[in-house]
C-alpha positions as CSV (number, residue, x, y, z in Angstrom):
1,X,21.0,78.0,76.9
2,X,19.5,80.9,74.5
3,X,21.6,80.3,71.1
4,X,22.7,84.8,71.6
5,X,24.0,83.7,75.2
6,X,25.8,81.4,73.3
7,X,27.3,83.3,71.2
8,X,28.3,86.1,73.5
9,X,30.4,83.4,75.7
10,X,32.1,83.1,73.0
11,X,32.6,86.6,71.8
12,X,33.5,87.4,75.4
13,X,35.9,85.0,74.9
14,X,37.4,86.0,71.7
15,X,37.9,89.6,73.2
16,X,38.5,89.5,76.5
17,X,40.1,86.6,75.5
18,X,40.4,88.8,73.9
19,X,55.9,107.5,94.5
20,X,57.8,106.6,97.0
21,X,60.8,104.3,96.5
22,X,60.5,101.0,96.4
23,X,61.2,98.6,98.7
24,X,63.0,96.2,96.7
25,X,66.5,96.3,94.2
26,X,69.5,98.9,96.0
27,X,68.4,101.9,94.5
28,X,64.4,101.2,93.6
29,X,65.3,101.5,89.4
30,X,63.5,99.2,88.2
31,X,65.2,97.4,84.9
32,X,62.4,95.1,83.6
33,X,58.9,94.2,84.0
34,X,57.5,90.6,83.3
35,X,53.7,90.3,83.3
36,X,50.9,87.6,83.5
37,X,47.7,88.2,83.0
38,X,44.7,88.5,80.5
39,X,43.7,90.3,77.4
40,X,43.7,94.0,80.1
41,X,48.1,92.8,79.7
42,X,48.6,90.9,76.4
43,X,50.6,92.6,74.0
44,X,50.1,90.0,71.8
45,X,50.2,86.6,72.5
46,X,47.0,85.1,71.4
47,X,47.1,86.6,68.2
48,X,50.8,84.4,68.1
49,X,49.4,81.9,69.2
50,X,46.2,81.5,67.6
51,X,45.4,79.2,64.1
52,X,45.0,81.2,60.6
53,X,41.3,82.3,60.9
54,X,41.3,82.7,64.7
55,X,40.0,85.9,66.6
56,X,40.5,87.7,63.1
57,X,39.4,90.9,65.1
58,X,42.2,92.1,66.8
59,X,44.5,91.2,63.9
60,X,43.0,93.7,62.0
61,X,42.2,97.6,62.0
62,X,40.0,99.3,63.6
63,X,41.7,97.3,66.5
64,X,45.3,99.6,66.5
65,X,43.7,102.3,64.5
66,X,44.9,104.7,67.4
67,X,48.5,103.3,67.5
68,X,48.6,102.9,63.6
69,X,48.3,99.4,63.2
70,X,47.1,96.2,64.7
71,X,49.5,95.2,67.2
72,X,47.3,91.9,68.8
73,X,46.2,94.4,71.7
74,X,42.6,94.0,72.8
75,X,42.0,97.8,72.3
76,X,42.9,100.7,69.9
77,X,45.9,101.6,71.4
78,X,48.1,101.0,73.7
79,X,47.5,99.4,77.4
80,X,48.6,99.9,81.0
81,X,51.4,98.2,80.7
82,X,53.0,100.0,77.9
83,X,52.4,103.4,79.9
84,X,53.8,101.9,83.3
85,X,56.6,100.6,81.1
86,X,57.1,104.2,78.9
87,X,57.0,106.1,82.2
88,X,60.2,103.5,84.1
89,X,61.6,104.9,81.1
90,X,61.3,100.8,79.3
91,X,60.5,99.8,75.7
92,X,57.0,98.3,75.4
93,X,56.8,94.3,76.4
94,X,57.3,92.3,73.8
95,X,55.1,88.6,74.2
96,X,56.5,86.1,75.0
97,X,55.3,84.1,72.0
98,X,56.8,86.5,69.7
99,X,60.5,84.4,69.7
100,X,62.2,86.6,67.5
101,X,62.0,89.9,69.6
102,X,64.4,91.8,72.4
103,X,63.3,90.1,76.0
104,X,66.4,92.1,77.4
105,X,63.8,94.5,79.4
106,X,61.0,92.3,80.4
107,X,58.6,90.0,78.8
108,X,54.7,89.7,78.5
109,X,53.3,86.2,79.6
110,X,49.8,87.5,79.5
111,X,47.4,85.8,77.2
112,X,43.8,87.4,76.6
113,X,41.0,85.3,77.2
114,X,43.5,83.5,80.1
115,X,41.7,82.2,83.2
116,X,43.3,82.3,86.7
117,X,42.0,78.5,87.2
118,X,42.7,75.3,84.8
119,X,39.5,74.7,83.3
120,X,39.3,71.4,84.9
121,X,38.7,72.9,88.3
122,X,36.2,75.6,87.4
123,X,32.7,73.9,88.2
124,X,34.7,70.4,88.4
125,X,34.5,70.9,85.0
126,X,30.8,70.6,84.8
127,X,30.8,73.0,81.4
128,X,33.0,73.9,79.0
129,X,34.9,77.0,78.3
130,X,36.6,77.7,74.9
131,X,40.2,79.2,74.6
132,X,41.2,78.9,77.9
133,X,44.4,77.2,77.4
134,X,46.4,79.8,78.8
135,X,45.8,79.9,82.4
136,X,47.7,81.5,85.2
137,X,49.6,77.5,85.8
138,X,50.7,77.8,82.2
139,X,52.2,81.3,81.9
140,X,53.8,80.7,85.2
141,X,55.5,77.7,83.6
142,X,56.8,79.7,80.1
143,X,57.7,82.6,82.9
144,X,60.0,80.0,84.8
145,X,61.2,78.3,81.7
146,X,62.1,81.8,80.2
147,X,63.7,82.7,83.1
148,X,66.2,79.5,83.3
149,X,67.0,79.6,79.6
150,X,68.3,83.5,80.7
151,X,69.7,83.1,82.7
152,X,72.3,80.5,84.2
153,X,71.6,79.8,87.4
154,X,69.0,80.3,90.1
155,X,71.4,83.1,92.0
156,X,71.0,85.1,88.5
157,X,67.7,84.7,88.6
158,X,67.4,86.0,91.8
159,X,69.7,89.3,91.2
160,X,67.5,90.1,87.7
161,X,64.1,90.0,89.8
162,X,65.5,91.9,92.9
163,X,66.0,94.7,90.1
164,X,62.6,93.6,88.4
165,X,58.6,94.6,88.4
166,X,56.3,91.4,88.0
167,X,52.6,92.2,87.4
168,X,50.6,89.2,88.6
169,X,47.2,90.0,86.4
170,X,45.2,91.3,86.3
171,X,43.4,87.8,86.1
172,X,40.6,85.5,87.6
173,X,37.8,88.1,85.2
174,X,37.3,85.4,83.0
175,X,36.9,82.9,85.5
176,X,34.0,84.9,86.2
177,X,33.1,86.1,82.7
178,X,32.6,82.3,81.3
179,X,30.7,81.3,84.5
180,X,28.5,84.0,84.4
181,X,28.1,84.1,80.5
182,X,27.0,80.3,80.8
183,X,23.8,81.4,83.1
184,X,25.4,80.7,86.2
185,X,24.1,83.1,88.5
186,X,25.6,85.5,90.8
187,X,25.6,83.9,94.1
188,X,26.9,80.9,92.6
189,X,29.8,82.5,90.2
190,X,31.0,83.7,94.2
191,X,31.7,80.2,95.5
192,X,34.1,80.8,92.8
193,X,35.8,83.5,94.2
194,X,38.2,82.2,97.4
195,X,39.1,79.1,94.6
196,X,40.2,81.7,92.3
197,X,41.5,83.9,94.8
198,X,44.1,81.1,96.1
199,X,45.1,80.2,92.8
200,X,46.5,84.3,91.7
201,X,48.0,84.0,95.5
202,X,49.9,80.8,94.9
203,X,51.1,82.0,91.7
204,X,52.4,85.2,93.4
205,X,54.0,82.6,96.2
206,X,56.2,81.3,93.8
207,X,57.5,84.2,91.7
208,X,58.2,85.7,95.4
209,X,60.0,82.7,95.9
210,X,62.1,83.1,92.9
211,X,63.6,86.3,94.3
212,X,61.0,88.6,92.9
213,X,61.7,92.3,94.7
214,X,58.6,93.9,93.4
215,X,55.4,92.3,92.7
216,X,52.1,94.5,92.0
217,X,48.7,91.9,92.4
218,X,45.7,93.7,90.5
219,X,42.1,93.3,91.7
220,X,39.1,93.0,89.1
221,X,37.4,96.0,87.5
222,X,33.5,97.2,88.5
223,X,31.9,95.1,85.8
224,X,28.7,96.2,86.4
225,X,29.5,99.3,84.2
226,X,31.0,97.3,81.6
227,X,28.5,98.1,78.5
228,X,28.9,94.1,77.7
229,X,27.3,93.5,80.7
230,X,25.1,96.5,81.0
231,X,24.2,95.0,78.0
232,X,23.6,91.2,78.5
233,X,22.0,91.6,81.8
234,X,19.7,94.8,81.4
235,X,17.4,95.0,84.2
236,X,13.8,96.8,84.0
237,X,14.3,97.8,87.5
238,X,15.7,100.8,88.2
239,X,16.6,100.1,91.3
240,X,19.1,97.6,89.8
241,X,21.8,100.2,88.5
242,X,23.7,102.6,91.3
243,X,24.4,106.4,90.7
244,X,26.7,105.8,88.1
245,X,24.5,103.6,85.8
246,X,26.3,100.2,87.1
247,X,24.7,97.3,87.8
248,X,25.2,96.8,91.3
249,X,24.3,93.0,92.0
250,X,27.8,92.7,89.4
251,X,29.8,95.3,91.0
252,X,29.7,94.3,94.5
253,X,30.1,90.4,92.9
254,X,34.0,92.3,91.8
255,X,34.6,94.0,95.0
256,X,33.5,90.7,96.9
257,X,36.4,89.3,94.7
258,X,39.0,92.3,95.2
259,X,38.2,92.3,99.3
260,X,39.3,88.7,99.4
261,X,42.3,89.6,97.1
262,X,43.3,92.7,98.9
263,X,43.3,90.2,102.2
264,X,45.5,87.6,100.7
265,X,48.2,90.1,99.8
266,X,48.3,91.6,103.2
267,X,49.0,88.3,104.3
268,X,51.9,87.9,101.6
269,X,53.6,91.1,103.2
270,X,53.7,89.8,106.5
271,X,55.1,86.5,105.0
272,X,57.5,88.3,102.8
273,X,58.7,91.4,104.7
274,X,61.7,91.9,102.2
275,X,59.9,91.8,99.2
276,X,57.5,95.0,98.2
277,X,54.1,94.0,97.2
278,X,51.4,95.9,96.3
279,X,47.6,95.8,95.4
280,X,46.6,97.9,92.1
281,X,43.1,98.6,92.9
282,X,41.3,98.8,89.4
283,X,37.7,98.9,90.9
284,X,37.7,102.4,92.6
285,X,40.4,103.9,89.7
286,X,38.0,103.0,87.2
287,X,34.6,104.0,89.3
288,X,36.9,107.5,89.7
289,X,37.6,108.0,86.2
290,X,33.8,107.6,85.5
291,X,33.3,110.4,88.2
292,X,35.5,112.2,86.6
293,X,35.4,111.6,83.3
294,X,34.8,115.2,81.7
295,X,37.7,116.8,83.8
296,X,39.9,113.8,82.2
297,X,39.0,114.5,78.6
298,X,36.0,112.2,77.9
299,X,32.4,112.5,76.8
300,X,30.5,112.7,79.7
301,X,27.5,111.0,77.7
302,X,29.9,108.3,76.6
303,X,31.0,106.7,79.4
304,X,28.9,103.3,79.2
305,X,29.2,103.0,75.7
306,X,31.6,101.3,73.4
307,X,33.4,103.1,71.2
308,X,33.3,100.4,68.4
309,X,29.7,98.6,67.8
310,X,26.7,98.2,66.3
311,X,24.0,100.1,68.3
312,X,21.7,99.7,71.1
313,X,22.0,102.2,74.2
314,X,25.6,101.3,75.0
315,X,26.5,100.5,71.6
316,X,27.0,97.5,72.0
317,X,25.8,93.9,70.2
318,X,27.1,90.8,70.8
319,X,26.1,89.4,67.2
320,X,27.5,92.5,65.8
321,X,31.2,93.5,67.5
322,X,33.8,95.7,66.9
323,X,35.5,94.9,63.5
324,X,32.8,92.6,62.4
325,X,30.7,93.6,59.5
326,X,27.8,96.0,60.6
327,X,29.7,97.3,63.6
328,X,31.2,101.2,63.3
329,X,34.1,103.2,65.1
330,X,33.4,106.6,66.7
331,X,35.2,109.7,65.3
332,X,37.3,110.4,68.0
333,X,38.0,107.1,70.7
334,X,40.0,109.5,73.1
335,X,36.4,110.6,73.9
336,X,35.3,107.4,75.3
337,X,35.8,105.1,78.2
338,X,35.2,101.8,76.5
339,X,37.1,100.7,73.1
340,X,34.6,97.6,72.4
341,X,32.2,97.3,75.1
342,X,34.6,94.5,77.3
343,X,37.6,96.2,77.0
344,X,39.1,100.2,77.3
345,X,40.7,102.8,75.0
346,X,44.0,104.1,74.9
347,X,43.0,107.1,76.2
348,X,41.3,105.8,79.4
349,X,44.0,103.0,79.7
350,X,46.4,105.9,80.2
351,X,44.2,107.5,82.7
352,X,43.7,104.6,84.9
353,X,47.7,104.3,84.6
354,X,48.3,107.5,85.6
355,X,45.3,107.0,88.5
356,X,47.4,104.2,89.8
357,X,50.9,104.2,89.7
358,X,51.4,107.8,90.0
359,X,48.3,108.5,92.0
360,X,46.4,106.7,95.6
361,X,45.4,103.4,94.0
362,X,48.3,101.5,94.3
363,X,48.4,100.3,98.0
364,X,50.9,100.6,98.9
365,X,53.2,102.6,96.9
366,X,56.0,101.3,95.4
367,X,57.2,102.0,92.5
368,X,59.9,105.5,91.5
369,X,59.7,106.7,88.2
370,X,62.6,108.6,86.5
371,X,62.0,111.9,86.7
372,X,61.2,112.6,82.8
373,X,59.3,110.0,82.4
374,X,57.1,109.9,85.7
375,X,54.5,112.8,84.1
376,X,54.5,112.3,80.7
């Protein structure tokens, strides 16, 4: 393998590494939200967990500039999660690895850079993929052993989640990412997809069977219009990118995944009638907010490039990324679509928030919002 794929598996690692009422709970309030997922989720977890010297990026400014200061988030600001949670009318998430901090509404399992798979069962293991500790088994596990230190019994359990939100992902991107970052190509990276598929279902499975009432299942984003990507895998051919400048081979590779996905949960509402569980379908809120991009605030000749690089057409270089030396930060990162080239900015993260949970792409609908807080 070239030495710059290399070292892009292992940036990509490092990065993405790093209303109706609801169904579920008497009156559809909603008094915590617990989350799995990857680095689209954590709030901070890998930058807990990780050794003095590790993924020094996000510990440090420009990551956070737009919030103030680093908080661990993959991005400059704040995430989905922390607008979903402002608009219940919730504090932000705290991680789970952060011990010391109030888990009394909710708690964020998600881990950037997490796979939905162990590592052992991606390619039987046939290659290697860095910082992938913290896959969906795993968070499961500290979500399970959180949830029994709580709380005393299994019946309490039950009567917190009734009243509870779990977000299961988004996750099974980095499955991909690391396959397809190791020169696997597409059509094989998809014999991935019905392995990974099964393994975000079964993880769903069991926090239904814990007593969850609401449980929201994301799908993948296009990632053909990811400038890491658009990057990477640059084609000469024209024909190669859609109307929106995406590459398409990659984006129907996502939607290949999110149709399977989208399947599977059907199949968990039939098997769970009492529970409400939804699909969050990132791929068309994301392909809107590119369609509509100006009308939503951003740069219309932004939207495939990173906010924070070094250059090229969509600003973007693997050898040189946001907060490494040689890399810059636009003026303004409300303007743009993409924080680092892998992962969003606050501003677009609270459009495809809004998008979703207060617009058509959660399907189906189940979350209320209090009524100050559900159009802020």
């Amino acid at each position: 393998m070239a030495s710059s794929t290399a070292f892009l598996l292992l940036l990509v690692a490092a990065l993405h590494v790093c209303c109706c009422h609801a169904q579920g709970g008497d009156d559809g309030a909603v008094s915590a939200i617990y989350s799995l997922g990857d680095s689209i989720t954590d709030t901070g977890n890998l930058v807990k967990q990780a050794p003095p010297g590790a993924f020094e990026t996000i510990k440090h400014l420009p990551y956070g500039v737009t919030f103030g200061h680093p908080t661990g988030r993959c991005s400059d600001g704040l995430l989905m999660i922390d607008f979903l949670a402002q608009d219940m009318g919730l504090p932000f998430l705290n991680p789970y690895l952060a011990k010391n901090m109030s888990f009394d509404h909710g708690a964020n399992f998600a881990v950037a850079g997490a796979t939905a798979m162990d590592p052992a069962d991606q390619f039987n293991g046939r290659f290697s993929m860095p910082f992938t500790a913290n896959s969906l088994k795993l968070q499961l596990r500290w979500f399970k052993d959180f949830m029994k230190s709580t709380f005393n019994t299994d019946e309490e359990i039950r009567k917190r989640l009734q009243s509870s939100l779990v977000l299961v992902g988004e996750i099974g991107g980095n499955d991909y990412n690391f396959a397809l970052f190791w020169n696997r190509n597409v059509s094989e990276v998809e014999k991935l997809i019905p392995s990974v598929v099964q393994t975000i279902i079964d993880a769903t499975k069991e926090v239904l069977d814990m007593g969850a009432g609401r449980v929201i299942v994301p799908g993948n984003f296009p990632i053909g219009c990811l400038p890491s990507y658009l990057t990477a895998m640059a084609s000469p051919e024209q024909s190669a990118y859609d109307s929106a400048g995406c590459l398409k081979d990659l984006n129907l590779f996502a939607a290949k995944h999110n149709a399977q996905l989208q399947r599977a949960v059907a199949g968990l509402r039939a098997s769970y009638p009492d529970a409400a569980i939804a699909y969050a379908d990132y791929f068309n809120s994301f392909l809107s907010l590119l369609k509509g991009a100006p009308a939503l605030g951003f740069d219309e000749d932004s939207t495939h490039k990173a906010c924070c690089g070094a250059g090229g057409k969509y600003n973007y270089d693997e050898r040189r990324a946001c907060g490494v030396e040689g890399a810059a930060v636009c003026a303004d990162p409300s303007a743009y679509v993409s924080w680092d080239g892998i992962h969003m900015t606050q501003a677009a993260y609270k459009a495809m928030s809004r998008l979703i949970y207060h617009g058509r792409y959660l399907q189906p609908q189940i979350l209320s919002f209090p009524e100050k807080n559900g159009q802020t």
